[in-house]
gemmi code that builds the backbone of each chain (N, CA, C; Angstrom):
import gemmi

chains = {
    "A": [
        ("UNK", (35.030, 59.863, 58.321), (34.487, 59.108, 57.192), (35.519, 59.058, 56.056)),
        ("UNK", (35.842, 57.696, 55.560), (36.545, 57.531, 54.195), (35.901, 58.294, 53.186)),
        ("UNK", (36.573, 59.757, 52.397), (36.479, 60.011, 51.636), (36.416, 59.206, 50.104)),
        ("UNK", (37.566, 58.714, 50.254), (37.663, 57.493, 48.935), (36.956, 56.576, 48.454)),
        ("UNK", (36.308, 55.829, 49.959), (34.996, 55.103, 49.658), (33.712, 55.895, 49.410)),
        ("UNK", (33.404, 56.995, 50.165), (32.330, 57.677, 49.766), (32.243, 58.255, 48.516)),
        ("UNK", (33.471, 58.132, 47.453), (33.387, 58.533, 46.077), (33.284, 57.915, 45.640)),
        ("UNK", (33.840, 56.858, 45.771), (33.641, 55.427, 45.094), (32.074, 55.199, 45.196)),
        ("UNK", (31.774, 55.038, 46.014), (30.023, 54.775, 46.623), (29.106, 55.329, 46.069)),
        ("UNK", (29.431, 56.523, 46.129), (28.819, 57.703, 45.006), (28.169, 57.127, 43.509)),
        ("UNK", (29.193, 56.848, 43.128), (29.268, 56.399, 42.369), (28.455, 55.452, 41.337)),
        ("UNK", (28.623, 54.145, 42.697), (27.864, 53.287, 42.141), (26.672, 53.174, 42.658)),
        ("UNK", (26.026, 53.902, 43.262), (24.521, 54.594, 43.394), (24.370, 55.360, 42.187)),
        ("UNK", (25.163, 56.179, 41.922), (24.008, 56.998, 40.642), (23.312, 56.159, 39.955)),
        ("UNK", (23.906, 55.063, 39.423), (22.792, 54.423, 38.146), (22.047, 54.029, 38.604)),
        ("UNK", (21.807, 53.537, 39.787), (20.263, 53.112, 39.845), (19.332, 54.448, 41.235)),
        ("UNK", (19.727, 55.166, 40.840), (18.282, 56.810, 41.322), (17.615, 56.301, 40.431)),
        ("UNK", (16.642, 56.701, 41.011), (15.187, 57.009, 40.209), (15.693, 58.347, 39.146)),
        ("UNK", (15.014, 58.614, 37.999), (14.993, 59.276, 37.462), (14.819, 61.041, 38.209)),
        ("UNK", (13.897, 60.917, 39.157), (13.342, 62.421, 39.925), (14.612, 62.056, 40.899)),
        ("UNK", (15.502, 61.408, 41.388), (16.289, 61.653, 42.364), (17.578, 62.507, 41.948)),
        ("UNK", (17.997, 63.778, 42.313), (19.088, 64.141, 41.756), (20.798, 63.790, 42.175)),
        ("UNK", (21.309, 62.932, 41.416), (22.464, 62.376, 41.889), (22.975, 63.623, 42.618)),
        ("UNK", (23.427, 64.595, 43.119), (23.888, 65.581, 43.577), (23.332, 65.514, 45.008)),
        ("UNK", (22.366, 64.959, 45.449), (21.592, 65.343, 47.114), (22.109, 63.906, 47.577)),
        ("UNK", (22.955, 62.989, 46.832), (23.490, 62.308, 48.024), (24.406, 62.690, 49.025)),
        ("UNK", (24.004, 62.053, 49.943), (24.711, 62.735, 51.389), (24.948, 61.554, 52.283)),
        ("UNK", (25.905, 61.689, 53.111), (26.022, 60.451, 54.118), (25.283, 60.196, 55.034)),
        ("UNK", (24.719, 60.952, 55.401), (23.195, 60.719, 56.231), (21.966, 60.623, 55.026)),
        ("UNK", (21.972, 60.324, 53.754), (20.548, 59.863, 53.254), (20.957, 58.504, 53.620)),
        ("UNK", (19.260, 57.897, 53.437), (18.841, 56.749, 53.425), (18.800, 55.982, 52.097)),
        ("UNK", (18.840, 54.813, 52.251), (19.228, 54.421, 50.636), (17.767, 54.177, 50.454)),
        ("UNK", (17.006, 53.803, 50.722), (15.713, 53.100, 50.524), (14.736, 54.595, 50.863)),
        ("UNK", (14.356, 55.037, 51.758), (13.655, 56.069, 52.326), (14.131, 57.549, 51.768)),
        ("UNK", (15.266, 58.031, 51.466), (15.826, 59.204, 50.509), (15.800, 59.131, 49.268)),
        ("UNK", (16.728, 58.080, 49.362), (16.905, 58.429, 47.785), (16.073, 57.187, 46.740)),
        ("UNK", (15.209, 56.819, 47.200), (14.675, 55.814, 46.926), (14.552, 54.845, 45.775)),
        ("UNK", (15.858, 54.150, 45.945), (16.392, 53.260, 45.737), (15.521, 51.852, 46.216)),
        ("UNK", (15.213, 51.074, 45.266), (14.051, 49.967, 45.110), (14.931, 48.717, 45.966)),
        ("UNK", (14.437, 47.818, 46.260), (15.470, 46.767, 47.239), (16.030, 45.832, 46.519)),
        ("UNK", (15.695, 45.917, 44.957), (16.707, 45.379, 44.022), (17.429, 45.611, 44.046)),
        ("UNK", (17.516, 46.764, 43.511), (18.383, 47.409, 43.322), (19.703, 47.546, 43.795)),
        ("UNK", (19.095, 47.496, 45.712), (19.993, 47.397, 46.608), (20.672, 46.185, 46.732)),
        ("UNK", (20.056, 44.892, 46.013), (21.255, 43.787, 45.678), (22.067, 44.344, 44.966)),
        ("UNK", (21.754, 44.776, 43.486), (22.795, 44.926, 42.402), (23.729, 46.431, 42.913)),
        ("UNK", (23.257, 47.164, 43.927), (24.694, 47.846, 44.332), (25.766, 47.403, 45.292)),
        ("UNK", (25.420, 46.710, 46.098), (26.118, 45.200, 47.076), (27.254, 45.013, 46.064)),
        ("UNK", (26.340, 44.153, 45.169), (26.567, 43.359, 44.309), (27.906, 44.011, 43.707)),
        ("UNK", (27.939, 45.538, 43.383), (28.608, 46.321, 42.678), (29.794, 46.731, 43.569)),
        ("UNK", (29.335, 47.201, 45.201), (30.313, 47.572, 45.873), (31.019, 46.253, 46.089)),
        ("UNK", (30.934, 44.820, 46.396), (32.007, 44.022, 46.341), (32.788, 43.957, 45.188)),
        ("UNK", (32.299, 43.768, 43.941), (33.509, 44.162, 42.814), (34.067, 45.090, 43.266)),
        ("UNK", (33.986, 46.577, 43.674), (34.447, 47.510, 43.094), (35.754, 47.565, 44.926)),
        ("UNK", (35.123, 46.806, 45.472), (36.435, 46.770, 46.807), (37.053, 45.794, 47.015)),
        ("UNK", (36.888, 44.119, 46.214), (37.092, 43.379, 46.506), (37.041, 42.854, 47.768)),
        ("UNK", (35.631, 42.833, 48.250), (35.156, 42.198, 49.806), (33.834, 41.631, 49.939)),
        ("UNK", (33.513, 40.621, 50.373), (32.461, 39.871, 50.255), (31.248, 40.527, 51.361)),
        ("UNK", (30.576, 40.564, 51.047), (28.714, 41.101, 52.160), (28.278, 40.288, 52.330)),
        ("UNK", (27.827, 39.692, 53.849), (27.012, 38.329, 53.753), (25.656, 38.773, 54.043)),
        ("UNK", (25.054, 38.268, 53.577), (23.754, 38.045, 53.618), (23.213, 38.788, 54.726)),
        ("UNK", (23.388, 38.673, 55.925), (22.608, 38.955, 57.216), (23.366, 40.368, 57.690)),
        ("UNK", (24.521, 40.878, 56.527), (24.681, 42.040, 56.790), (24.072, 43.551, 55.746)),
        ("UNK", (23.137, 42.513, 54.787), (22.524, 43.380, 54.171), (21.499, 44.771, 54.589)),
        ("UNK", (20.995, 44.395, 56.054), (20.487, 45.560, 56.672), (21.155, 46.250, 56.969)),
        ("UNK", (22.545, 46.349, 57.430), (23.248, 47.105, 57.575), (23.772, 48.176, 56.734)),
        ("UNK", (23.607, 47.855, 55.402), (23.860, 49.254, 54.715), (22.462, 50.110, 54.734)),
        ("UNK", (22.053, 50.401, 55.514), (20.906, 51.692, 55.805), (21.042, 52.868, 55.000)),
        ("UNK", (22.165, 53.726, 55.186), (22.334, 55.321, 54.862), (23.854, 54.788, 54.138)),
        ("UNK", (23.954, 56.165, 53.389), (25.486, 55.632, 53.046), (26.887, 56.232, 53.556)),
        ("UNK", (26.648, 56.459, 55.022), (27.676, 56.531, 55.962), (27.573, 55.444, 56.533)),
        ("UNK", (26.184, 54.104, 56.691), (26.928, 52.568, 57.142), (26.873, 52.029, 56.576)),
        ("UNK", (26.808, 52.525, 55.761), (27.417, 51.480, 53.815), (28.964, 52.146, 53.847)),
        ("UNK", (29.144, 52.904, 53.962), (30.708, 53.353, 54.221), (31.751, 52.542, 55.320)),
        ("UNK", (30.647, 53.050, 56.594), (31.735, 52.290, 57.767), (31.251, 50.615, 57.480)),
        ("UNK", (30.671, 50.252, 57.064), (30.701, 48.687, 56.837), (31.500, 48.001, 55.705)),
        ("UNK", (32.055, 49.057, 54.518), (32.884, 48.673, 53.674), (33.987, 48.679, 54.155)),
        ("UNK", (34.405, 50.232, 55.234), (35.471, 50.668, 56.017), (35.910, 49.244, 56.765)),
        ("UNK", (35.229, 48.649, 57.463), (35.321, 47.612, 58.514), (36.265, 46.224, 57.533)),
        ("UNK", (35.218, 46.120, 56.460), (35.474, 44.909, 55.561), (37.281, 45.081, 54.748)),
        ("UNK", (37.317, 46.025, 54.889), (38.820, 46.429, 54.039), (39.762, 46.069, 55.348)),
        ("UNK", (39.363, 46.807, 55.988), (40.779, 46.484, 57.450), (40.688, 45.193, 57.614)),
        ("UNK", (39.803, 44.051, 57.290), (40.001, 42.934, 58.644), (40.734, 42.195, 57.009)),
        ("UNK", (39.957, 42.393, 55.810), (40.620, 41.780, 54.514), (41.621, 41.078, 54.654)),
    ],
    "B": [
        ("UNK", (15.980, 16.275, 45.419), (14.581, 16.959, 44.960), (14.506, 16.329, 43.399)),
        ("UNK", (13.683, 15.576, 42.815), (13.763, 15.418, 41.729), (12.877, 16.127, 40.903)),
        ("UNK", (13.018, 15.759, 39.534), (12.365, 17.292, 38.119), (11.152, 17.456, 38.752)),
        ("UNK", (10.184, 16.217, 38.839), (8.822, 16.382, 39.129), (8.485, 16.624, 40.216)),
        ("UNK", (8.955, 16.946, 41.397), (8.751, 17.411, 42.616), (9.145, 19.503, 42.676)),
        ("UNK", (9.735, 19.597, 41.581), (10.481, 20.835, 41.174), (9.329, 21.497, 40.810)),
        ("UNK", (8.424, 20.935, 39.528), (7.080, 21.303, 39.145), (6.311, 21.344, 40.218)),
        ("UNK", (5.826, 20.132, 40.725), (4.868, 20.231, 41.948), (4.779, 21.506, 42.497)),
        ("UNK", (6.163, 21.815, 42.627), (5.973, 22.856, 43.823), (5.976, 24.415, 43.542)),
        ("UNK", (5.647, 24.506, 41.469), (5.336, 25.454, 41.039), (4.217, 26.522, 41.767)),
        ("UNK", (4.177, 27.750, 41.823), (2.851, 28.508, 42.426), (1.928, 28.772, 41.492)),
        ("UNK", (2.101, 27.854, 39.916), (1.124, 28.337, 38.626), (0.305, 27.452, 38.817)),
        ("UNK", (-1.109, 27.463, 38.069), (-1.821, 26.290, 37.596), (-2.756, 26.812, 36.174)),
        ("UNK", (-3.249, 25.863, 35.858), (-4.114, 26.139, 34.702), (-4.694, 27.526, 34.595)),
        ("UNK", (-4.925, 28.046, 33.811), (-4.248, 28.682, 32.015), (-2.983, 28.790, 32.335)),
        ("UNK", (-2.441, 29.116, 33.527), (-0.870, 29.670, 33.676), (0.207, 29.260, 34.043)),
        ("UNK", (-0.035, 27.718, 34.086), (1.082, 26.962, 34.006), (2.212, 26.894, 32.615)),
        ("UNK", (3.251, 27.184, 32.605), (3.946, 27.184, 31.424), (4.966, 26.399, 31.115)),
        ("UNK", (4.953, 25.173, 32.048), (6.310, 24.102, 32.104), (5.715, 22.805, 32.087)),
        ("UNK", (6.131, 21.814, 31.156), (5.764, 20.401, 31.408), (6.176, 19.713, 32.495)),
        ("UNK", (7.542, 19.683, 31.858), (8.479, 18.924, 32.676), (10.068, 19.309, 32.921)),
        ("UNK", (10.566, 19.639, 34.047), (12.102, 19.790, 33.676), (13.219, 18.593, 33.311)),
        ("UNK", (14.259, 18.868, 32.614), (14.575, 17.562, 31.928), (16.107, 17.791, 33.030)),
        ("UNK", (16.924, 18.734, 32.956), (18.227, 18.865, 33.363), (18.584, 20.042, 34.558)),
        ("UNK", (18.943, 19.542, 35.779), (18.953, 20.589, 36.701), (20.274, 20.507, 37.662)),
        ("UNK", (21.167, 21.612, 37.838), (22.225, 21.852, 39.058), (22.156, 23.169, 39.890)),
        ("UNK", (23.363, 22.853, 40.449), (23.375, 24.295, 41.087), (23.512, 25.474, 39.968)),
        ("UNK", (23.921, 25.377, 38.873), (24.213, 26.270, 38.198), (23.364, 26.483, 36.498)),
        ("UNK", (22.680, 25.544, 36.582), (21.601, 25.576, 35.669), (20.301, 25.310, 35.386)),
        ("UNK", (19.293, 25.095, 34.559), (18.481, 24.326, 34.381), (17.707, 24.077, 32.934)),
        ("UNK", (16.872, 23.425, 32.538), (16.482, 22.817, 31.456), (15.183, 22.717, 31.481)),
        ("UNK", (14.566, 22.953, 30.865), (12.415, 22.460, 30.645), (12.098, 22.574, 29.631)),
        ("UNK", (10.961, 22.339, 29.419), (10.400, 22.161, 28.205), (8.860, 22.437, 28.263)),
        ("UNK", (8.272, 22.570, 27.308), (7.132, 23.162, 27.105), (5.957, 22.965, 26.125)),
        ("UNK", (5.140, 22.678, 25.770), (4.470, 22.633, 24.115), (3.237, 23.445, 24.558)),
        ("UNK", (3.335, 24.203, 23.347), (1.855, 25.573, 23.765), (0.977, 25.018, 22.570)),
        ("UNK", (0.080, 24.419, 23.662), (-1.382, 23.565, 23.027), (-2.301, 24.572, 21.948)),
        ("UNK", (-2.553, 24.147, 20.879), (-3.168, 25.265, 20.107), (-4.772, 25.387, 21.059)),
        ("UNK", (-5.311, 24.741, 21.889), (-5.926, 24.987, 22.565), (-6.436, 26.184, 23.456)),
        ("UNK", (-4.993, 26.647, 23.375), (-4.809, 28.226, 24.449), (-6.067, 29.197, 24.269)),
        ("UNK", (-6.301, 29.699, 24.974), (-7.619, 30.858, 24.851), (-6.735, 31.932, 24.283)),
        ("UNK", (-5.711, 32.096, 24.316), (-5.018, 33.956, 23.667), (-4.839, 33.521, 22.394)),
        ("UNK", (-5.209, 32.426, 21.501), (-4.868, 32.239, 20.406), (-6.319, 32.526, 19.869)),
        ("UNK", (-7.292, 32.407, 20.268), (-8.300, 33.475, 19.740), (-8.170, 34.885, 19.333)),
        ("UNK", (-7.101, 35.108, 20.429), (-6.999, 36.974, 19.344), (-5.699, 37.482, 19.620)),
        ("UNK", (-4.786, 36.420, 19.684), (-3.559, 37.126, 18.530), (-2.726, 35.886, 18.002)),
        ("UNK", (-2.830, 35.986, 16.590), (-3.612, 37.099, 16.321), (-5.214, 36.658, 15.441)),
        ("UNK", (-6.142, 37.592, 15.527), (-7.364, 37.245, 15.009), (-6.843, 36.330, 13.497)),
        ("UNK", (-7.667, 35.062, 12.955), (-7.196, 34.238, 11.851), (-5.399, 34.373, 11.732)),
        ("UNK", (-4.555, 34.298, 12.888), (-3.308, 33.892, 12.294), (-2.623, 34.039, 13.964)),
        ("UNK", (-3.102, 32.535, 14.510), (-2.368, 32.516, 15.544), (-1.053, 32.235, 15.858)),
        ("UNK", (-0.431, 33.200, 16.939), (1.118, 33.109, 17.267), (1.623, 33.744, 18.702)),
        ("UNK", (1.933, 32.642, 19.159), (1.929, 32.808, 20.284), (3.097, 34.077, 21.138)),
        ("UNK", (2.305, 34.935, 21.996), (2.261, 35.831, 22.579), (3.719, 36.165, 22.803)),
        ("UNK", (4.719, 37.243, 22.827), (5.906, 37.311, 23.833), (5.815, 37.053, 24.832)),
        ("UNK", (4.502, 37.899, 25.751), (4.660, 37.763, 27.043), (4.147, 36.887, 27.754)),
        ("UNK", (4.087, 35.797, 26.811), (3.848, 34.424, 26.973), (5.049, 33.546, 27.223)),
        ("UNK", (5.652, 33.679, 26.234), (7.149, 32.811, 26.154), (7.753, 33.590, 27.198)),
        ("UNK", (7.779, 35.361, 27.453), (8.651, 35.271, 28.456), (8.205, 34.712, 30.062)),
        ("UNK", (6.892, 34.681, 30.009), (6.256, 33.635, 30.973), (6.895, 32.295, 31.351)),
        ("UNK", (6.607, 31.365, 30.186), (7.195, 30.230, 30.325), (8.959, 30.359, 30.392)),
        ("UNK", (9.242, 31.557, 30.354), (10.910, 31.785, 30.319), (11.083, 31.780, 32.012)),
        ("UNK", (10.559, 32.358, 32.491), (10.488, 32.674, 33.933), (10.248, 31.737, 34.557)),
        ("UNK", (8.880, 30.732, 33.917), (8.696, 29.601, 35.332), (9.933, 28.764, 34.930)),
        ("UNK", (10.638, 28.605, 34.329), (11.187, 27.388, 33.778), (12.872, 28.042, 34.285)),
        ("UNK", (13.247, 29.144, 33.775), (14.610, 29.695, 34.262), (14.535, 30.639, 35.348)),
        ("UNK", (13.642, 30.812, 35.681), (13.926, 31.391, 37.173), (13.235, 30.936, 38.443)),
        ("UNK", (12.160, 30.382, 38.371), (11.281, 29.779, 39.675), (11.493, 28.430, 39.473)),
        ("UNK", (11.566, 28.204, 38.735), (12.689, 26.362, 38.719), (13.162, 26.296, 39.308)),
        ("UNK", (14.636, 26.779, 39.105), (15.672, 26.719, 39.298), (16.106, 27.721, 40.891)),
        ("UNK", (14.771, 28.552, 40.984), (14.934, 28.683, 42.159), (14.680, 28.022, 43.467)),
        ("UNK", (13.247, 27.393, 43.279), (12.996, 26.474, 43.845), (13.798, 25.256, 44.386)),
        ("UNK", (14.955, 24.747, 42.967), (16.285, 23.620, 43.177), (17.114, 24.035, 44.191)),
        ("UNK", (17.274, 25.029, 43.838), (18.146, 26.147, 44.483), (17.787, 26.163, 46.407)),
        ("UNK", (16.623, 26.276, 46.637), (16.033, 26.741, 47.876), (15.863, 25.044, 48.454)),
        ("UNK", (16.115, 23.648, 48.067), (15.209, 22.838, 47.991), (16.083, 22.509, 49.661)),
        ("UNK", (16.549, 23.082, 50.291), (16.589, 22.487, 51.991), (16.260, 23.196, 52.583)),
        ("UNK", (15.599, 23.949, 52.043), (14.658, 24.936, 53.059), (13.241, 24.817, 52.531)),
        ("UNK", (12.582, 24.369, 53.968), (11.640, 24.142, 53.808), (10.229, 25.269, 53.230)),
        ("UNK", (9.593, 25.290, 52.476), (9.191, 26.270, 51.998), (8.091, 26.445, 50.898)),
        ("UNK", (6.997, 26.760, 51.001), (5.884, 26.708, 50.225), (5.325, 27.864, 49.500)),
        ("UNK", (5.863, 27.535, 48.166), (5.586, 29.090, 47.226), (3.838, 28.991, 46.941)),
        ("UNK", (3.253, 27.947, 47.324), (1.315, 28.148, 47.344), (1.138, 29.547, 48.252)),
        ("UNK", (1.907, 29.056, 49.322), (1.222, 30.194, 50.359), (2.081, 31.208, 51.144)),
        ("UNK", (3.429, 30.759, 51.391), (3.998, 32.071, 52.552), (5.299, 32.317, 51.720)),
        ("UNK", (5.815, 32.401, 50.387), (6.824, 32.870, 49.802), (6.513, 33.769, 49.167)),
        ("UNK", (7.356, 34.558, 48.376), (7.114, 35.735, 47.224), (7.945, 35.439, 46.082)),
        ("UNK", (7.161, 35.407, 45.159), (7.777, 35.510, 44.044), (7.420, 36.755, 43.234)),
        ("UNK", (8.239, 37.626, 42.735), (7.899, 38.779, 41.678), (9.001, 38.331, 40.902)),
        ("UNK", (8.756, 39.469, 39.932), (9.471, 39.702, 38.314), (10.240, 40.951, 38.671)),
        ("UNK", (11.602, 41.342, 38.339), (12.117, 42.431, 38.565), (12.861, 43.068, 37.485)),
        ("UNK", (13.226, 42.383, 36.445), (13.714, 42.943, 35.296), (14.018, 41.641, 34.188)),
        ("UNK", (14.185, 42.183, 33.122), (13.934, 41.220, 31.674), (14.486, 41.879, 30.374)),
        ("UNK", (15.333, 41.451, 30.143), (15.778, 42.126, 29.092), (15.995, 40.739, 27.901)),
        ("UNK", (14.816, 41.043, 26.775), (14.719, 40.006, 26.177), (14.563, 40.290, 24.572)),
        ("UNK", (15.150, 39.241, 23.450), (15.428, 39.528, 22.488), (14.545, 38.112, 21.712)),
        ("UNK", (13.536, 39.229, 20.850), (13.227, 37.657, 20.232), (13.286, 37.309, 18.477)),
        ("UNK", (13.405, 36.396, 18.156), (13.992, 36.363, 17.316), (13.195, 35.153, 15.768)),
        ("UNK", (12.522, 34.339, 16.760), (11.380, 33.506, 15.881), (10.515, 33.518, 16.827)),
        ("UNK", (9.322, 33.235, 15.835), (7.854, 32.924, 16.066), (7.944, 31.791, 16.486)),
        ("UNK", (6.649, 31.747, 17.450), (6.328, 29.941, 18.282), (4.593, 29.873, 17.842)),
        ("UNK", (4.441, 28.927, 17.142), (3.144, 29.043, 16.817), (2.424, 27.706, 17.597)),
        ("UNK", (1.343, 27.444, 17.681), (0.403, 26.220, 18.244), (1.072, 25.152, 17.739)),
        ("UNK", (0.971, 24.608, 19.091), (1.893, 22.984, 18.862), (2.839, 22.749, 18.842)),
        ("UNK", (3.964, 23.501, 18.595), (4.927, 24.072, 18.789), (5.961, 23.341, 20.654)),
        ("UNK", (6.762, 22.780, 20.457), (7.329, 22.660, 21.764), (8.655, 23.315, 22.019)),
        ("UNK", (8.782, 23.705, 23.028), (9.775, 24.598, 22.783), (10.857, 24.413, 23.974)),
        ("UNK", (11.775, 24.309, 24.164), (13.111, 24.174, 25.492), (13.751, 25.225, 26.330)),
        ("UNK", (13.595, 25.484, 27.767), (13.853, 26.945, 28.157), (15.523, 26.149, 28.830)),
        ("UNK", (16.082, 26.713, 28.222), (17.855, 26.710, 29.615), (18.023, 27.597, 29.575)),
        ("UNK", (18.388, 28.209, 31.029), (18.478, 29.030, 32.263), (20.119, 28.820, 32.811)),
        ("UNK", (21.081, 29.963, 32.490), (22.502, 29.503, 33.217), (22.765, 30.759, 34.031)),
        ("UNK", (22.863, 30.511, 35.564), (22.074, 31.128, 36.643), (23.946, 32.552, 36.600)),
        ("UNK", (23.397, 33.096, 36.681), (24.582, 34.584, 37.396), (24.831, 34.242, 38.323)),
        ("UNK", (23.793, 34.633, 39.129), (23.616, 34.764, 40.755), (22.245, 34.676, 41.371)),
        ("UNK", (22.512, 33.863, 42.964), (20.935, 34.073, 43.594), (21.937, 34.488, 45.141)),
        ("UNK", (21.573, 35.772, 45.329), (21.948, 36.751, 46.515), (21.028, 37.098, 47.018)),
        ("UNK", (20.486, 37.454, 48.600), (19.842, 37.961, 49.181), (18.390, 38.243, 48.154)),
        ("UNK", (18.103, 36.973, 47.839), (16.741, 36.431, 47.371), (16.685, 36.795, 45.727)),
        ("UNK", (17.498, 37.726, 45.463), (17.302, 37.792, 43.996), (18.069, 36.893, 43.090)),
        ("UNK", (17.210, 36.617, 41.748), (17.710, 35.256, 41.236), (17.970, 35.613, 39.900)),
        ("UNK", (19.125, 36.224, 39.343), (19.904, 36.600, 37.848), (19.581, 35.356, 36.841)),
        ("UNK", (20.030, 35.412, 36.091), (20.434, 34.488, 34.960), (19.917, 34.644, 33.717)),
        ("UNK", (21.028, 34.144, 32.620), (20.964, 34.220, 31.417), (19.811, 33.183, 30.464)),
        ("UNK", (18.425, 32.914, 30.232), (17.544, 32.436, 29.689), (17.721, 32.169, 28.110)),
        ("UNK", (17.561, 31.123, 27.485), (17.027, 31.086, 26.470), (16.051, 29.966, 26.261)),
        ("UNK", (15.534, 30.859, 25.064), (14.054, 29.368, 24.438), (14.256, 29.109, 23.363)),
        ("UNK", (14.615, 27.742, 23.256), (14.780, 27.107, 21.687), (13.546, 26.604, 21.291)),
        ("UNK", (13.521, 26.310, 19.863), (12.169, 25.762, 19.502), (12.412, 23.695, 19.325)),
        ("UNK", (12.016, 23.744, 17.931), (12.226, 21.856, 17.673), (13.704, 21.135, 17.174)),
        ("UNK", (13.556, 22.532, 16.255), (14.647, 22.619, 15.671), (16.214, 22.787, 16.314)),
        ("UNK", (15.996, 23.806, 17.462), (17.195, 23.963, 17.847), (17.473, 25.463, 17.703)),
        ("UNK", (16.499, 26.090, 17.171), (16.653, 27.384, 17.083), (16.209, 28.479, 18.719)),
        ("UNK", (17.250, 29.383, 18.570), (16.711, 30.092, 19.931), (15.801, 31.197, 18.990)),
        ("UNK", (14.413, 30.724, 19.466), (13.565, 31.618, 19.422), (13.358, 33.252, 20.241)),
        ("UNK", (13.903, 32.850, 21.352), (14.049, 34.344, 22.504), (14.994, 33.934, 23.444)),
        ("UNK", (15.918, 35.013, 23.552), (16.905, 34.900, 24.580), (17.035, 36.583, 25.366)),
        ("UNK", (17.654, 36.411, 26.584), (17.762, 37.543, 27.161), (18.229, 37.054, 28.584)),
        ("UNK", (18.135, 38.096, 29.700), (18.829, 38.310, 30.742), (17.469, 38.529, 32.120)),
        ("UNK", (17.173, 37.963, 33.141), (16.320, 37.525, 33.455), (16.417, 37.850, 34.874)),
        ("UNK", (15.613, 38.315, 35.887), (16.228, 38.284, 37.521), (14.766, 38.426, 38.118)),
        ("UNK", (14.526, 38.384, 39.071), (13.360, 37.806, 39.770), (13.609, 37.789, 41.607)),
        ("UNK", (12.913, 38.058, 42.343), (12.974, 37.788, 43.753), (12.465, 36.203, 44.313)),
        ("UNK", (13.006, 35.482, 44.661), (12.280, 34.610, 45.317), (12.553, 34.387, 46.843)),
        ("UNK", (11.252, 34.595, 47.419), (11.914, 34.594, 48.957), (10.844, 34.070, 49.896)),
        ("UNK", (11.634, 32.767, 50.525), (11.160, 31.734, 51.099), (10.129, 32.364, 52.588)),
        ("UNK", (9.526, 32.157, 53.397), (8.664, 32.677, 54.293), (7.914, 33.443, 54.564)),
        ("UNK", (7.796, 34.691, 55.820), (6.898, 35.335, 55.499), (7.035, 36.394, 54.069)),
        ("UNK", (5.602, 36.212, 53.579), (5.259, 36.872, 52.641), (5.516, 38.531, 52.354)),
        ("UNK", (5.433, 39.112, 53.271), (5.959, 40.546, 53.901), (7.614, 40.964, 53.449)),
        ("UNK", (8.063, 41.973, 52.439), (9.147, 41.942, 52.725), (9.780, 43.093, 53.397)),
    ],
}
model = gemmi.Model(1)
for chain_id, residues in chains.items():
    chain = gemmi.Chain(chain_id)
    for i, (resn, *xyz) in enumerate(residues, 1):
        res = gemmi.Residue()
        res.name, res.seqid = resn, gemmi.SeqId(i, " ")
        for name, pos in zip(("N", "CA", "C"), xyz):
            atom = gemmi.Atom()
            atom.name, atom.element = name, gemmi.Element(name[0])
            atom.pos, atom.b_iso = gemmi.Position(*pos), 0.0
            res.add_atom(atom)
        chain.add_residue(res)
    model.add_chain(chain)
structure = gemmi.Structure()
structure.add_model(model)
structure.setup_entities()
């Protein structure tokens, strides 16, 4: 697993936890929706955030794919190499 | 898709319709207009002898007009019926107001869109009054999502 992206990632999940979620129990096996429960807005505006922050576009029909944020990792991982 | 087919295919109706007519529409914006009939039933009590119409009124008519408008323009080749198998919610609003809108009053909503991604629909709102004054402005986002109702 990319360390670099998973800090980065980190990252731009904290601001939107819930208040009771403690930024500290993210892990690459939580779930973004089911753990740390993260609203499915939300989960646009961190998309939204991880393409600024890597310069790589998410299409649409790969939005299920960020599940946990080890395949929010290997799916950013993927998007950087083919770049 | 023209303005009045845009309305048509609003999911409001009476008391809660909040758009006349839209006047100006693209991919990247939109325009409506509004006049809040002193007729309204919430002008009975607010406020009691000194009616003025509601915030969460205007940000009502802020929403049908800059965000389900313009989403609707937005969606208009896909076939799709917000009466019955779409969703529309409210997801955040960050709004600043700044004059009163009293009865009779007509007022202009433009909507200059951020983004519409994986159903959510951004954009920057404001409501002018007759004058030209922005009565309430703010930052606006909303889900709209065409089929089953289920998300």
């Amino acid at each position: 697993m990319n360390q670099e992206i998973y800090s980065k990632l980190k990252d731009i999940i904290k601001p939107y936890l819930p208040e009771d979620v403690n930024p500290e129990s993210i892990e690459p096996q939580s779930h973004l929706v089911n753990d740390l429960n993260i609203n499915s807005t939300h989960l646009v505006d961190i998309v939204l955030d991880v393409e600024d922050a890597f310069d790589i576009t998410i299409e649409d029909d790969e939005l299920n794919k960020m599940d946990t944020v080890a395949a929010s990792i290997a799916l950013i991982d993927e998007k950087l190499a083919t770049r | 898709m023209t303005h009045e087919e845009i309305v048509q295919k609003l999911p409001y109706g009476p008391p809660f319709l909040f758009v006349d007519r839209i006047t100006e529409v693209s991919q990247k914006h939109i325009k409506g207009e509004y006049m809040f009939k002193d007729t309204c039933d919430f002008y009975k009590g607010h406020f009691v002898n000194f009616p003025v119409t509601p915030g969460v009124i205007l940000i009502e008519c802020m929403m049908q007009i800059g965000l389900v408008s313009l989403g609707i323009y937005l969606l208009r080749d896909k076939n799709f019926d917000l009466k019955s198998t779409a969703t529309v919610a409210v997801v955040e609003h960050q709004a600043r107001f700044l004059k009163p809108v009293f009865p009779n009053e007509n007022v202009t909503v433009v909507s200059d869109l951020e983004y519409f991604r994986f159903h959510k629909l951004k954009s920057q709102v404001k409501m002018l009054n007759a004058a030209g004054e922005v009565v309430c402005q703010g930052v606006f986002s909303g889900i709209l999502k065409p089929g089953d109702a289920k998300s």
